[in-house]
C-alpha positions in Angstrom: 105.0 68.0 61.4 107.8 69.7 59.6 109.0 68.6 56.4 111.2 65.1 57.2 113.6 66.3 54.9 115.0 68.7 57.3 118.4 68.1 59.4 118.4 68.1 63.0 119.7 71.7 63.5 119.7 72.9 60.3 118.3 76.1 61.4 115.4 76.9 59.7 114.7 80.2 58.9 111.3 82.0 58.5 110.5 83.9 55.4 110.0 88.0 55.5 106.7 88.1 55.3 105.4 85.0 57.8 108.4 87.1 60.7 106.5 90.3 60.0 103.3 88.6 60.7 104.9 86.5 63.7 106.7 89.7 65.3 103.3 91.5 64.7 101.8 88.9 67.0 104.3 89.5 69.9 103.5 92.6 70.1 99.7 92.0 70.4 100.2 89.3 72.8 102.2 91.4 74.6 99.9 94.0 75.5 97.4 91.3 76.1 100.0 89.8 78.9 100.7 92.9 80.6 96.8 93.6 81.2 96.4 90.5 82.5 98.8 91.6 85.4 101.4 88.9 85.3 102.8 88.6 88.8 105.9 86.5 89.1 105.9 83.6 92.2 108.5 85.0 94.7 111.2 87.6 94.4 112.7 87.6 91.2 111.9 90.6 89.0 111.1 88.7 86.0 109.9 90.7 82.4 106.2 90.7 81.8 105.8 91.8 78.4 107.7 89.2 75.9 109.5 91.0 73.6 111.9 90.2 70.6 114.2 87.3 71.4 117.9 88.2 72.0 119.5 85.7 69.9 117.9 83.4 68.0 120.3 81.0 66.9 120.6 78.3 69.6 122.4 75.0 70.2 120.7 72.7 72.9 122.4 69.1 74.6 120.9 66.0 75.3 121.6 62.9 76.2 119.7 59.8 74.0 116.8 59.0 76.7 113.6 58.7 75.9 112.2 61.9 78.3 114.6 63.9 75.8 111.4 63.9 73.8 109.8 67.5 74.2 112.7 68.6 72.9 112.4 66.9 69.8 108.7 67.2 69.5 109.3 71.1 69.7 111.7 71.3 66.9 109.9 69.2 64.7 106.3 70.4 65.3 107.8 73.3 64.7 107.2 74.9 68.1 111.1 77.0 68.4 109.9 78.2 65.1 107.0 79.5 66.4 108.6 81.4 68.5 111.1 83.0 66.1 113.7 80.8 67.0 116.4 78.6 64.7 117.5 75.3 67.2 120.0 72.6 66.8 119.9 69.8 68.9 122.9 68.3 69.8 123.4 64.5 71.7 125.9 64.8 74.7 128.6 62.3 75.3 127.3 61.9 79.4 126.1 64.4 81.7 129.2 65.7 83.0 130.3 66.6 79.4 126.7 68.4 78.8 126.8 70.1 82.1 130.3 71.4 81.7 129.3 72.8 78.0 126.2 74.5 79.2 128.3 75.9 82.2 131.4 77.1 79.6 128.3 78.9 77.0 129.2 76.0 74.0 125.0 74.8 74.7 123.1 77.5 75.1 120.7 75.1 77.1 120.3 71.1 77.9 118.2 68.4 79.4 119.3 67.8 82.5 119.2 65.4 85.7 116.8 67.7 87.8 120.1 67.4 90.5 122.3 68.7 88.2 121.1 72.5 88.4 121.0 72.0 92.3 123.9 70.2 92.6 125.3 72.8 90.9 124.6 75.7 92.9 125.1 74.4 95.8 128.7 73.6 94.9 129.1 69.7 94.6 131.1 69.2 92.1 131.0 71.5 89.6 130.2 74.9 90.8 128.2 77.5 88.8 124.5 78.7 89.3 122.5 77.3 86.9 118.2 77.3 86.8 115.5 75.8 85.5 111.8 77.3 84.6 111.0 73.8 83.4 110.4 70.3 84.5 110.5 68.0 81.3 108.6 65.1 83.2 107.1 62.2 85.7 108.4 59.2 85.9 110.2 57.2 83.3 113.0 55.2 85.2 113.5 51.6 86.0 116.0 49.2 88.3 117.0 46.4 86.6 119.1 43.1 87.9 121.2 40.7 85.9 119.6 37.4 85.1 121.7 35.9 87.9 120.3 38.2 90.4 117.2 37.5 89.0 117.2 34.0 89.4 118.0 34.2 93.2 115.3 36.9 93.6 112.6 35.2 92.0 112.6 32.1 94.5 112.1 34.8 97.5 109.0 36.7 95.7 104.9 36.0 96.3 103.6 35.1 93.2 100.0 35.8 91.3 99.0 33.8 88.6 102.7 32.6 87.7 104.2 36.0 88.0 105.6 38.2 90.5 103.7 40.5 92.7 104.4 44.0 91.9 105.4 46.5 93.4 108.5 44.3 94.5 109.6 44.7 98.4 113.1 45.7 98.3 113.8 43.6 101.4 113.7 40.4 98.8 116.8 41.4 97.3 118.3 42.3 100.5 118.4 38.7 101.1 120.0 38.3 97.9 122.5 41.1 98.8 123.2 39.1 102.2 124.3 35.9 100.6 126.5 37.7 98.4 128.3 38.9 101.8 128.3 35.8 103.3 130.5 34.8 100.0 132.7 37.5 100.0 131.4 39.1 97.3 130.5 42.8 96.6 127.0 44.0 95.2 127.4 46.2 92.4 125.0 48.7 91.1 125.0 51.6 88.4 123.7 55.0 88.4 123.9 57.7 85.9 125.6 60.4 87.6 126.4 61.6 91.1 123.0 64.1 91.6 120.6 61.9 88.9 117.4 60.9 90.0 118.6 57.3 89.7 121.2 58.1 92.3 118.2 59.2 94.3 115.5 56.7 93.6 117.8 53.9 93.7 118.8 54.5 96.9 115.5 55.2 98.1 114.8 51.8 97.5 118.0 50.1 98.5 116.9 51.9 102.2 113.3 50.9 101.8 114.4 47.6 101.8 116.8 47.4 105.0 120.3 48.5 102.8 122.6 51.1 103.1 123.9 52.5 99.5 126.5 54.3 101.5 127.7 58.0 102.1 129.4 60.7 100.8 131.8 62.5 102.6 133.0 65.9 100.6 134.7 67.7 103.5 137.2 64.1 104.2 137.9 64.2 100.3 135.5 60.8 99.7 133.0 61.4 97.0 132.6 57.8 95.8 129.3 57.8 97.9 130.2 54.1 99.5 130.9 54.7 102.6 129.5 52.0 104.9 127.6 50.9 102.1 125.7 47.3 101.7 125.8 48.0 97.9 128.6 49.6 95.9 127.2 52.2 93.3 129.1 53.5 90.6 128.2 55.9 87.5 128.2 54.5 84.2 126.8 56.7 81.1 122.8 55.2 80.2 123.5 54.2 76.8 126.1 51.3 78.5 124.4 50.0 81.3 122.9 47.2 79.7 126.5 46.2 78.2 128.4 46.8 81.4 125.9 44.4 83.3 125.8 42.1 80.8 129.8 41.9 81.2 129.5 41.4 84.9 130.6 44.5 86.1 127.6 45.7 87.6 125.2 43.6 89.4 121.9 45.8 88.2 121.1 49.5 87.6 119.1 52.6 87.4 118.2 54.4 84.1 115.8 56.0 82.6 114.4 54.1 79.1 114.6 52.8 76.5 117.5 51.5 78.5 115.8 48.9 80.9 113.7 47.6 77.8 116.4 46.8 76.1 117.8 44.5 78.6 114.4 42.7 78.8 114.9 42.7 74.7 118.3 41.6 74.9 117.7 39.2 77.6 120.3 40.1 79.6 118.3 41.4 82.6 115.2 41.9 84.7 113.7 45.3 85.8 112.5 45.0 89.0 110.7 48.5 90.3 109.8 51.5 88.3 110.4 54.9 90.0 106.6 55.3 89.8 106.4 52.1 92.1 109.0 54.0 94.4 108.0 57.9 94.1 104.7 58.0 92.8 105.1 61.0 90.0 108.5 61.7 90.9 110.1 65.1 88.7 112.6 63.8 86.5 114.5 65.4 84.3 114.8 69.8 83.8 115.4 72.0 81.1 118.4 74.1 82.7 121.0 77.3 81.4 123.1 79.3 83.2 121.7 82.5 85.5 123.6 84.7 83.3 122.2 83.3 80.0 118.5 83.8 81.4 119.4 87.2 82.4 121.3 88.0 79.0 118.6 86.4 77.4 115.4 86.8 79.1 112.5 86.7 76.4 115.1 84.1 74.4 114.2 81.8 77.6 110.6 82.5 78.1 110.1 81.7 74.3 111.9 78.5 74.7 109.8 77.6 77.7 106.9 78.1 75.2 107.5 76.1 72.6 108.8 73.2 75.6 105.3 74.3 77.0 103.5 73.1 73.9 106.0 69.7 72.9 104.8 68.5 76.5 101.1 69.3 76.4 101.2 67.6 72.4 103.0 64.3 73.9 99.9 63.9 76.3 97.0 65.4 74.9 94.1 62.9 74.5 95.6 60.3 76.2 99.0 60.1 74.8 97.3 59.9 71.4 100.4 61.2 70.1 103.0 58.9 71.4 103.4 56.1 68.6 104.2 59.0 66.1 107.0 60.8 69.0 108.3 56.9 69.0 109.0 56.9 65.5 110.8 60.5 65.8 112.7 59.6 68.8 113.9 55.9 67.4 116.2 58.1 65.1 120.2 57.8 65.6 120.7 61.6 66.1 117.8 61.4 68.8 117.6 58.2 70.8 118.7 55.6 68.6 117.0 52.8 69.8 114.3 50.3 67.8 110.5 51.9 67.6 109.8 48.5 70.0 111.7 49.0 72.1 111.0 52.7 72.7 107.2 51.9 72.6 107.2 49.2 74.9 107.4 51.9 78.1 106.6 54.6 76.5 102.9 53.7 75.1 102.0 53.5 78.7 102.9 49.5 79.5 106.0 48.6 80.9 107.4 44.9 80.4 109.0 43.5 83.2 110.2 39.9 81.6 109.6 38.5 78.1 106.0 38.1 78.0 105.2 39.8 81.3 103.8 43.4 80.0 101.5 45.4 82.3 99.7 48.6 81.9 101.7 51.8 82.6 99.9 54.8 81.9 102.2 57.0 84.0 105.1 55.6 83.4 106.3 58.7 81.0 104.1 61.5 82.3 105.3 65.4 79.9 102.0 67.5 80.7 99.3 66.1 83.4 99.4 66.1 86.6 101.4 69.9 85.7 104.3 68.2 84.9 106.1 71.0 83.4 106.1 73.5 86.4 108.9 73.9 88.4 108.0 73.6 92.0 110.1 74.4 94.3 109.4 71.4 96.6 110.7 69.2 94.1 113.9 71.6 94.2 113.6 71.1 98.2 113.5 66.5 97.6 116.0 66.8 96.0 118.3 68.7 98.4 117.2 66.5 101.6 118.5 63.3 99.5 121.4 65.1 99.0 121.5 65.8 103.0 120.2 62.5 103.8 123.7 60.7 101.7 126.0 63.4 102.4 126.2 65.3 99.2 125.3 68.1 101.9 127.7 67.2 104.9 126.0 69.7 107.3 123.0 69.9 108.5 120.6 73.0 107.4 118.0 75.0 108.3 114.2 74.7 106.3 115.1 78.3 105.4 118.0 77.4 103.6 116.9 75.0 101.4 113.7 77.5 101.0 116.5 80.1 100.0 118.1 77.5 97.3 115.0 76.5 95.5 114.3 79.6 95.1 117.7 80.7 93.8 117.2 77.1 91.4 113.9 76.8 90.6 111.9 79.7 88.5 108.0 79.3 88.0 107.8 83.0 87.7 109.6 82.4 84.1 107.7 79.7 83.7 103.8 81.9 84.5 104.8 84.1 82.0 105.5 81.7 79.2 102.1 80.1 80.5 99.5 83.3 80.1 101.7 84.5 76.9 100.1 80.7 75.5 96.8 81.6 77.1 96.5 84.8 75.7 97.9 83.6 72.1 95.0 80.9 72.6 96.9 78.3 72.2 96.5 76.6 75.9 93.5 77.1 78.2 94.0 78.5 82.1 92.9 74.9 82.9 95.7 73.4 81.3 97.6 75.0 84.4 98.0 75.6 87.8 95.9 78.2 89.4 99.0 81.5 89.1 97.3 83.3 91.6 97.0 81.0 94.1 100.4 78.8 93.4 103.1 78.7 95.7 105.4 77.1 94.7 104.6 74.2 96.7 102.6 70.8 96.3 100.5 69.4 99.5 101.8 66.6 101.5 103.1 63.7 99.0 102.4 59.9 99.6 103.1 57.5 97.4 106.4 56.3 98.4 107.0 52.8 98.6 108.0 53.0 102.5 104.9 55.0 103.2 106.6 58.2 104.1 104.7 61.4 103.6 107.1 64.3 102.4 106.3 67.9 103.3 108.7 70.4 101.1 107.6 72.8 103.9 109.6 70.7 106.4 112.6 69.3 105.0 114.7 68.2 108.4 111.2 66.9 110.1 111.0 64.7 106.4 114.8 63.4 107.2 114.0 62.4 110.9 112.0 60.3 109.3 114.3 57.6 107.5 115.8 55.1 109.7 119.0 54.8 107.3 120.3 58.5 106.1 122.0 61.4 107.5 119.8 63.6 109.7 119.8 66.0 112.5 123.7 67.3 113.4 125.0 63.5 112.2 127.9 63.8 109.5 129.2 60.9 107.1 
């Protein structure tokens, strides 16, 4: 670990001697790369041999989550410095502020909602093209409910030994959402941001269960995603959700942690489904920058990569080993913020659902296995049917178009290269990835969704025919 002393961002700098030696290296490993005949995944004419970094000084957003982590771990294990590179992290007021910063050149690069560099591109919202060669991680977000949703759920629920059977069938709290109707009353929910995973996963699950979350409708000028909706979400930044439902404002949310822990902490709320209980391994959040940063700065971004690389392979090597000591880092205001406990209570691989109710969670935060970090581009392709299936994308598409867009979005031929530049260094094994000259691009078939509906990223409109609530076919909001 580097010397605790440090500031976030200082900007270390290496000495003359240990950058001779380092840029020595390069150069070494750079022959070694091109011999082993580096082939980038699809069209892009990525650089094979890794040269000097174009600038070196760089300023990265975030915003205080615990899958923020690898970021962390790679400035303070030293990993950007590794790599010849000084970094300052920098926390992000909410995503549309870090988006728009990364967009105007103020970050050089951020964590991001993997929707954000799609939604992006496509145009909805902001528009820019923005790309990512890395996916930061599996898993790590919860739905929780106010204690007085809870206490109507609960008497719906099957029970073992005193406690709820999990996963929880979303059709429960449909009932719950049907006598709110029958009242008058509206059931509010947060999300994080109009293209977030949570937006997604939460109304995955709102379907799953019988309810429509509602529709957007861009080209009629209505982007408050509620039309004909059973349950009214709105966005509301992760650091306030547990304040704004304990104020009565929202009924329940999605966010990633340490964010649903701290309502069971606080006691203020009950999480109800993980996203692993809804998309088993879902990609969750990206390390995006602009296309023309990557192409201004193309061995800048394959270094970074690297040292990303190696913070995610550290946070789950020998099963998590090293995940009490990234608690401790990550509990610190100018990261997270949040108590060590609460941090470590999902993060350890348990999640606690009530006071006193904590089950094992190995997956729950998932930065390496399962090849985590590589961007496929049939995550790239989920992520645009949701956008289809609600109306974010208000006409329908051909596959080959959302084929065309991952592959505008998502780069694993940046991400091969940073790969065999570790292998050759010796620093990470072939194993430790998937197989480059075989990959795709595209994972097989994927179960594990909590309505039992397989999802091929080869066939995107035959995956939306599927849903009995969502946009398909030629249908518009």
């Amino acid at each position: 670990m580097r010397d605790k002393k440090a500031v976030l961002g200082e900007g270390v700098q290496k000495d003359g001697v240990r950058r001779r030696r380092f840029l020595q290296r390069v150069a070494g490993v750079a022959v070694a790369v091109g011999l082993c005949g580096l082939i980038p995944i699809g069209s892009h004419d990525a650089q094979a041999d890794v040269g000097k970094p174009e600038k070196t000084s760089l300023k990265f957003g975030f915003i205080k989550l615990t899958d923020m982590v690898p970021l962390a771990i790679a400035y303070e294990n030293g990993y950007f410095e590794d790599e010849g590179l000084s970094v300052t992290l920098e926390a992000q007021a909410n995503w549309k502020v870090l988006l728009d910063r990364v967009i105007s050149g103020e970050l050089d690069g951020a964590h991001m909602l993997a929707g954000q560099p799609i939604g992006a591109t496509i145009g909805f919202g902001t528009q820019a093209d923005v790309i990512t060669a890395f996916s930061m991680d599996l898993n790590g977000n919860g739905i929780t409910v106010s204690n007085t949703v809870w206490d109507e759920l609960k008497k719906k629920l099957p029970m073992k030994d005193g406690k709820p059977v999990h996963p929880i069938d979303p059709k429960y709290l449909k009932a719950v959402v049907d006598g709110y109707k029958k009242t008058g009353k509206s059931f509010k929910m947060g999300v994080v941001f109009p293209v977030s995973t949570h937006n997604y996963e939460l109304r995955y699950w709102l379907a799953a269960g019988g309810m429509n979350p509602g529709y957007y409708s861009p080209t009629k000028g209505d982007i408050s995603g509620t039309l004909k909706a059973d349950v009214l979400l709105s966005v509301t930044p992760p650091p306030q959700m547990p304040a704004t439902m304990e104020a009565g404002t929202i009924d329940g949310y999605c966010v990633g942690e340490p964010w649903n822990q701290q309502a069971v902490f606080k006691g203020i709320g009950v999480p109800v489904a993980t996203d692993y209980e809804v998309q088993e391994n879902n990609p969750e959040k990206v390390f995006g920058v602009t296309k023309a940063w990557a192409e201004a700065n193309p061995n800048t971004h394959i270094r970074v990569v690297k040292a990303l690389i190696r913070a995610g392979y550290w946070l789950d090597a020998e099963n998590n080993k090293n995940r009490a000591e990234a608690v401790k880092i990550i509990s610190r205001p100018n990261y997270v913020g949040a108590d060590e406990a609460v941090i470590a209570n999902s993060m350890t691989g348990t999640f606690e659902y009530q006071k006193g109710d904590k089950r094992e969670a190995p997956d729950f935060n998932v930065f390496f296995r399962y090849n985590a970090t590589y961007p496929y581009y049939s995550d790239a392709i989920w992520y645009l049917t949701q956008m289809r299936r609600w109306g974010q994308i208000p006409e329908p598409k051909p596959d080959s178009w959302y084929m065309e867009m991952a592959k505008k979005i998502y780069r694993p031929d940046i991400y091969a290269i940073a790969a065999k530049e570790l292998i050759a260094e010796g620093k990470l094994s072939p194993q430790d990835f998937p197989d480059f000259a075989k990959e795709t691009g595209f994972k097989g078939p994927q179960k594990g969704f909590i309505d039992g509906i397989v999802y091929d990223g080869r066939k995107p409109n035959d995956y939306l025919k599927q849903f009995k609530i969502g946009l398909k076919g030629n249908e518009k909001p």
